[in-house]
C-alpha positions as CSV (number, residue, x, y, z in Angstrom):
1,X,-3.2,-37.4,30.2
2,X,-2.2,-41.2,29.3
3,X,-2.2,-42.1,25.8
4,X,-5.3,-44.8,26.7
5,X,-7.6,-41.8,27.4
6,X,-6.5,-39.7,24.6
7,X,-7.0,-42.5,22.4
8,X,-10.7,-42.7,24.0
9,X,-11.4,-39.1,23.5
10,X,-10.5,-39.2,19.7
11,X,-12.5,-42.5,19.0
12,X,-15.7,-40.6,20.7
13,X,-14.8,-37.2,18.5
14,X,-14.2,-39.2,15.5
15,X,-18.0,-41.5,16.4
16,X,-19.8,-37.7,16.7
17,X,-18.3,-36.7,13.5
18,X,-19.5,-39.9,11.7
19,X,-22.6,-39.4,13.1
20,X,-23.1,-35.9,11.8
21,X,-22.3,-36.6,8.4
22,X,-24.6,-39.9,7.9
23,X,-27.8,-37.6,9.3
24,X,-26.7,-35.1,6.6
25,X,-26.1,-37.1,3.7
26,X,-29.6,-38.8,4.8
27,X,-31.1,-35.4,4.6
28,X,-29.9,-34.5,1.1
29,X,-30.6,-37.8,0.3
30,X,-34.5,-36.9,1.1
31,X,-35.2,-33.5,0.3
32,X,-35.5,-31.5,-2.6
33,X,-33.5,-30.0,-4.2
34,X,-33.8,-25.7,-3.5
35,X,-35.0,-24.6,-7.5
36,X,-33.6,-20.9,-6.3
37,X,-30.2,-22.0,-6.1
38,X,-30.4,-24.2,-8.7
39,X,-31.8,-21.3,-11.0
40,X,-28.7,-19.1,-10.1
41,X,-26.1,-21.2,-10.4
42,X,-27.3,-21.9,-13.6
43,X,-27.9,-18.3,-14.3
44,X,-24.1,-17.4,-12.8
45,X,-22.5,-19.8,-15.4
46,X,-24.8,-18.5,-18.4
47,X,-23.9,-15.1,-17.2
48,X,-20.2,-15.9,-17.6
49,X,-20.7,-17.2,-20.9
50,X,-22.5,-13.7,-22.4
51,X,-25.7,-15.7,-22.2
52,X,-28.7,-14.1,-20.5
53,X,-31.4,-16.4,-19.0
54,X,-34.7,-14.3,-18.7
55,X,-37.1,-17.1,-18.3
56,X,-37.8,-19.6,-15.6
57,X,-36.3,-23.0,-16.0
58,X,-39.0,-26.0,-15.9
59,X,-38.8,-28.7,-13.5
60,X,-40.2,-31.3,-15.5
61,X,-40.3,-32.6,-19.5
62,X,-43.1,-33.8,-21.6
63,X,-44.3,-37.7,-20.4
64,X,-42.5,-40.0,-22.1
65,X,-44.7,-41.7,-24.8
66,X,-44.4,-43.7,-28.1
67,X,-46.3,-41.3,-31.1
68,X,-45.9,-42.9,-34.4
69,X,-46.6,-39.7,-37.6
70,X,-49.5,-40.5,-39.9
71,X,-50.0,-39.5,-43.0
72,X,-50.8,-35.5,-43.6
73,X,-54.2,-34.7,-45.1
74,X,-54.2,-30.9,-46.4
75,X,-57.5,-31.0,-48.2
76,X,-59.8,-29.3,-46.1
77,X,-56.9,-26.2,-45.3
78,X,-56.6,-25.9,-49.1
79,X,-59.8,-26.0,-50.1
80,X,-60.9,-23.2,-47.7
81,X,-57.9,-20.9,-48.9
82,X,-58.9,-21.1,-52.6
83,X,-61.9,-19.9,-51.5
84,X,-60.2,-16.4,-50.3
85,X,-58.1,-16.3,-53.1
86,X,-54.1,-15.8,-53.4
87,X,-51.4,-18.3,-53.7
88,X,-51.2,-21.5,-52.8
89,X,-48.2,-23.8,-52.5
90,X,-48.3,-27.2,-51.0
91,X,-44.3,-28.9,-50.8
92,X,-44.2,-32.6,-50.7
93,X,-43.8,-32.5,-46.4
94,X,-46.7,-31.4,-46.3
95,X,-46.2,-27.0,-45.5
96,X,-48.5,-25.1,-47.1
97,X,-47.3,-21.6,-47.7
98,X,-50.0,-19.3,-48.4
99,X,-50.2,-15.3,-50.2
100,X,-53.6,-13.9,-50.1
101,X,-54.3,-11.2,-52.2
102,X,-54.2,-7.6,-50.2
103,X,-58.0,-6.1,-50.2
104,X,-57.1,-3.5,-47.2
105,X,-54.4,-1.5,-46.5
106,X,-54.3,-0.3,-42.8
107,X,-52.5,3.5,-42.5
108,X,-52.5,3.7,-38.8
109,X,-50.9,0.2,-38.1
110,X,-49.9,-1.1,-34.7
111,X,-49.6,-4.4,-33.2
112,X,-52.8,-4.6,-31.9
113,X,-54.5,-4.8,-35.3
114,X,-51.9,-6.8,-36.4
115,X,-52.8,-9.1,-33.7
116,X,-56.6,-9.0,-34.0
117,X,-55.8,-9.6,-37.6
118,X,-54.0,-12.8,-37.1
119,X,-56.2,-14.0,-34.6
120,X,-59.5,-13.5,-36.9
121,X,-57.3,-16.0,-39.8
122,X,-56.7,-18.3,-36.8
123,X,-60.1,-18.9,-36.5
124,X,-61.3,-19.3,-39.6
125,X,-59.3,-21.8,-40.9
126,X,-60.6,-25.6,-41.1
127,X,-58.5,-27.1,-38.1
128,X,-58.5,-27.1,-34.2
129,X,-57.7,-23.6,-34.1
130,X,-58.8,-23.8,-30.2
131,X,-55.4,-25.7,-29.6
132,X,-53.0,-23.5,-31.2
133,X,-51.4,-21.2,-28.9
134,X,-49.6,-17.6,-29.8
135,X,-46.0,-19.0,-29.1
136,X,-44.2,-15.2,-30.0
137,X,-44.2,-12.1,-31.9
138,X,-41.1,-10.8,-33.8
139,X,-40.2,-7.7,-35.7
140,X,-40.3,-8.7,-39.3
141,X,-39.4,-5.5,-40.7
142,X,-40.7,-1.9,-40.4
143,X,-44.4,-1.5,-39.4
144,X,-44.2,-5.4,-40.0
145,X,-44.8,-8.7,-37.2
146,X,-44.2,-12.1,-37.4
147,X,-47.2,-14.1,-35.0
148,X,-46.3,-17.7,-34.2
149,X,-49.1,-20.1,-33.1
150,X,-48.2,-24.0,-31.7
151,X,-50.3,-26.7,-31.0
152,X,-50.5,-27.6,-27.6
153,X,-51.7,-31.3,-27.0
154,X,-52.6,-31.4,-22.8
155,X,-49.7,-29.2,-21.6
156,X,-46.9,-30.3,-24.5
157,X,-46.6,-28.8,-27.4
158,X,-46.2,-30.3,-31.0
159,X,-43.7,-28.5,-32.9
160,X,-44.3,-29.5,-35.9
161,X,-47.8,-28.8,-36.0
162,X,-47.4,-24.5,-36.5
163,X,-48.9,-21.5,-38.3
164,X,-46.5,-18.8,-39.2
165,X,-48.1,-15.6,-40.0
166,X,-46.4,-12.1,-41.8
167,X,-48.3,-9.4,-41.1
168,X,-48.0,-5.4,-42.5
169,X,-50.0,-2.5,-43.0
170,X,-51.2,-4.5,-46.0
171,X,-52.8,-7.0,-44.2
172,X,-51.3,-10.4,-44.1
173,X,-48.7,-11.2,-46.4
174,X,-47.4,-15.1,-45.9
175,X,-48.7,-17.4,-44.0
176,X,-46.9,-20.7,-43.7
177,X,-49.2,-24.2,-41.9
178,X,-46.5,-26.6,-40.7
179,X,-48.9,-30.1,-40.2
180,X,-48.0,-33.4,-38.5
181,X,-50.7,-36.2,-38.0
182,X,-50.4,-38.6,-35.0
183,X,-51.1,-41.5,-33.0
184,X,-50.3,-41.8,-29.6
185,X,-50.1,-45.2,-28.9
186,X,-48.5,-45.6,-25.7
187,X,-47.7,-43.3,-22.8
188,X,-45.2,-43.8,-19.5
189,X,-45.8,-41.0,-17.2
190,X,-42.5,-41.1,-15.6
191,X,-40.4,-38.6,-16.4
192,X,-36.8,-38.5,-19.2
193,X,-33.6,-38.1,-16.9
194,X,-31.9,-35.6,-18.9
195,X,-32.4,-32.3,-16.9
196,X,-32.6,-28.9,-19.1
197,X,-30.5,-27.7,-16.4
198,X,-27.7,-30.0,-17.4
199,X,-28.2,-29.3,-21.0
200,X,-27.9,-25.4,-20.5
201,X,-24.6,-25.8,-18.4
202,X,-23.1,-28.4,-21.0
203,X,-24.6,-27.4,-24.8
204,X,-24.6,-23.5,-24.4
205,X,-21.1,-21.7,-24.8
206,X,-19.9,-18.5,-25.9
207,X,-20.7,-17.4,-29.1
208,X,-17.9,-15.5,-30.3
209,X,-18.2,-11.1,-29.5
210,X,-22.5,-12.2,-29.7
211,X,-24.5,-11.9,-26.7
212,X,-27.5,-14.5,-26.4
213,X,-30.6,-14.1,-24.6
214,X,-32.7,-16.6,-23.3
215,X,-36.1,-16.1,-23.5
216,X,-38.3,-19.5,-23.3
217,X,-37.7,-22.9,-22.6
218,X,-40.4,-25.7,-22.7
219,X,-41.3,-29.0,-23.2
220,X,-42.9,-31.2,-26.2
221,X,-42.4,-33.4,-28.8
222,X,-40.8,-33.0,-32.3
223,X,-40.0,-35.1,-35.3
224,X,-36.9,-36.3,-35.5
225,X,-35.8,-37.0,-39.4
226,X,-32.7,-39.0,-38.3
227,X,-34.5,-41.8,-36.9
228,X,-38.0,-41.4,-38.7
229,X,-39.6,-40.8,-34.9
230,X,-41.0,-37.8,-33.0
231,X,-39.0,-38.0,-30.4
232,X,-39.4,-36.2,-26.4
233,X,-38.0,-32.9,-26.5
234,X,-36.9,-29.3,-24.6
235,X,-37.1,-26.5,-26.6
236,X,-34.6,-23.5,-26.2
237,X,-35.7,-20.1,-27.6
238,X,-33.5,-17.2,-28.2
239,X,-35.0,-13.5,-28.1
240,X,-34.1,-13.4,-32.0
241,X,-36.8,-16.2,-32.7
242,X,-33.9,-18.9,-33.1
243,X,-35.1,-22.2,-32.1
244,X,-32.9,-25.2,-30.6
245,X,-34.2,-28.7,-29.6
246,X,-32.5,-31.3,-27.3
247,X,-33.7,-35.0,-26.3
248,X,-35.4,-35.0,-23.2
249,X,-33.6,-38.5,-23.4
250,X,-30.0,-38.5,-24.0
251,X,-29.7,-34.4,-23.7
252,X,-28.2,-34.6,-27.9
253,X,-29.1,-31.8,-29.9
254,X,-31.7,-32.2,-32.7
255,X,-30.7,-30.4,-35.8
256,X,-33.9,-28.7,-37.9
257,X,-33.2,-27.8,-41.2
C-alpha cells in the first residue's frame, strides 16, 4: 500500500470518528439528564463519607421571588391562649412559647393520642392552621413526642413560620409559635442554579466516628439575619431533627442560631 492511500484511509477513519463524537456531544447536549444515576452517584459518595441518604433528592428549588418580612402581630394567638390558661411568654422576635396547665393525664399513652392531641391544638388556634403541615415527629423523651408543623405557601415552605409541640402522658407540655409576616412582591419563575446535588457532594463530609442519616430535603424560603432578607433556600434534615439550610443561590450555608 503507497503512503498516498494510507494517508486517504486515515483522513476517512479520523472524518467517522469526528463524526461520531459531534452526534454524541449533540445528544448530551439535548437530553436529560438520567435522575437514577444522578441519585446514586450522589448516594455512592455520601455512602463513603458515613452519610446515609434515605430520601429522594428534588429536582427543582423554590421560584425565585423578592419577599420583604413585615412586622409580626401576636395578638390574636395570645389572646386565645390566656383564655386556656398556662404560661405565656412572648421574646421580642416575636416566638411565643407557651405551658398550659395539665387537666388530663393519659395512662395508656401512645403516639396516636399524642397525635390527635396535637392536631386538635392545631386547629384551634387563631391562624391558618389549614396551611401548616406536620413536617416530623421525634422522641422527646420516654413516653414523650416532639410534633413539628410548617407553613407551606403553594408548594414551599416558610420556615420561619412553625409550631413546635411537646407532648406526654400529661397532655401537652411546651408549645413554641415561630411567626414571620410577609409580602411577596415579586416573583421570577425560573429556577436558582445551585443544584442540591452539588451542595450534598461539596458541604457534607465526614463527621468524625458519627454516622449521619439523611432523611428530608426540600425547598422554601427562610430569613436570613445576615442580610435582613428571607432569602431562597434547600433545607437538609438529619434523622436526629437537626436542620441545615443552604442558598438556593450561591449553594453558602445559612447559619440559624
Amino acid at each position: 500500500m503507497d503512503s498516498k492511500k494510507a494517508l486517504r484511509i486515515i483522513i476517512a477513519l479520523m472524518l467517522i470518528v469526528n463524526i461520531f463524537m459531534a452526534g454524541y456531544i449533540i445528544s448530551l447536549a439535548f437530553s436529560e439528564p438520567d435522575t437514577k444515576d444522578e441519585h446514586k452517584y450522589i448516594t455512592d459518595i455520601l455512602a463513603y463519607r458515613d452519610i446515609v441518604l434515605d430520601c429522594e433528592i428534588p429536582d427543582y428549588s423554590a421560584p425565585s421571588a423578592v419577599i420583604i418580612p413585615n412586622s409580626i402581630d401576636n395578638t390574636a394567638i395570645i389572646d386565645y391562649l390566656k383564655e386556656q390558661d398556662g404560661t405565656i411568654v412572648e421574646q421580642q422576635d416575636g416566638m411565643i412559647m407557651y405551658s398550659p396547665i395539665s387537666t388530663e393525664r393519659y395512662e395508656n399513652f401512645t403516639l396516636e393520642i399524642a397525635t390527635t392531641i396535637t392536631d386538635a391544638f392545631i386547629k384551634e388556634l387563631p391562624l391558618e392552621n389549614e396551611a401548616y403541615m406536620l413536617d416530623s415527629i421525634l422522641t422527646a423523651g420516654v413516653n414523650m413526642y416532639r410534633f413539628d408543623y410548617i407553613y407551606l405557601d403553594g408548594s414551599s415552605y416558610i420556615y420561619d413560620k412553625r409550631i413546635e409541640i411537646t407532648v406526654s402522658k400529661n397532655g401537652i407540655d411546651q408549645v413554641y409559635i415561630k411567626s414571620l409576616e410577609y409580602t411577596v412582591s415579586d416573583t421570577e419563575y425560573n429556577r436558582p442554579m445551585v443544584t442540591i446535588g452539588n451542595i450534598l457532594v461539596s458541604s457534607f463530609t465526614r463527621q468524625g466516628q458519627s454516622f449521619i442519616t439523611i432523611k428530608k430535603i426540600d425547598t422554601g424560603y427562610l430569613y436570613n439575619k445576615n442580610t435582613s432578607s428571607i432569602a431562597n433556600v434547600w433545607r437538609v434534615m438529619y434523622n436526629n431533627g437537626q436542620e441545615r439550610y443552604f442558598s438556593s443561590v450561591d449553594g453558602t450555608e445559612i447559619i440559624q442560631d
